[in-house]
N, C-alpha and C positions, 0 to 999 in steps of 0.2 A: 614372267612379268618384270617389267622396266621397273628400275626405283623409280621413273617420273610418275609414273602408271599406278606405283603404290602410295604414295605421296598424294597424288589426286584422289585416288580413292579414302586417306587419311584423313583429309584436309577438315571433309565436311561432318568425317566424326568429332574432331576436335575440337572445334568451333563447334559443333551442336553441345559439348560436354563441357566446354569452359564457358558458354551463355547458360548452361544450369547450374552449375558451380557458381557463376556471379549472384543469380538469381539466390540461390539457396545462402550465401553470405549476405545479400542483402534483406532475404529474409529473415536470419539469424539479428541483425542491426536491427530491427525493427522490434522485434520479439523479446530481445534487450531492454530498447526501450520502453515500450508496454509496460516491462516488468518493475525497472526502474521508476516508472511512475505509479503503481500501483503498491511499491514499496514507501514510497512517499505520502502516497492517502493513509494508509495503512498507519505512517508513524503520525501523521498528521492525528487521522481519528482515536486513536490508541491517547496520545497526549491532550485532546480535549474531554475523552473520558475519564481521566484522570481529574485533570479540573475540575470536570463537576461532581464529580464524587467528592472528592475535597472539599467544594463550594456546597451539595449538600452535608455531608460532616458538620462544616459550622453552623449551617443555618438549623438543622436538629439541636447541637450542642445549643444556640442559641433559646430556641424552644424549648428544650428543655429546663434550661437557666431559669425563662418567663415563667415557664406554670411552676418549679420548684417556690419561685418569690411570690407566685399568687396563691398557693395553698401557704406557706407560712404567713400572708397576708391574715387569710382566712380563718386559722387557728389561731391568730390571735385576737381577730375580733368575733370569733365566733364562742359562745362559752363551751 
């Protein structure tokens, strides 16, 4: 067999093998990104649960402030 001869027979492995290669890097970038964004919600919803834990926190503590000053209300005008 000719190197021209093997060369032509190469050609069309190579080029089928570096357009799967491209494919599989471009699906790797994709997949990346996906993840990157879904790292993102993730920090996103993690820090507004945070907040409202916090924002319930107060609003209990504040409840409980209310009824503590309505029962000592009531102990002292109750005999």
């Amino acid at each position: 067999m000719t190197p021209d001869r093997r060369l032509d027979q190469l050609e069309p492995i190579m080029a089928d093998s570096l357009q799967k290669i491209d494919r599989l890097i471009e699906g790797q970038g994709q997949i990346l990104e996906v993840a990157t964004r879904a790292d993102q919600k993730a920090d996103i919803t993690a820090k507004g649960v945070a907040e409202l834990t916090i924002s319930t926190q107060r609003q209990y503590e504040d409840l409980k402030a209310g009824q503590e000053a309505i029962m000592q209300y009531l102990r002292e005008k109750l005999p």
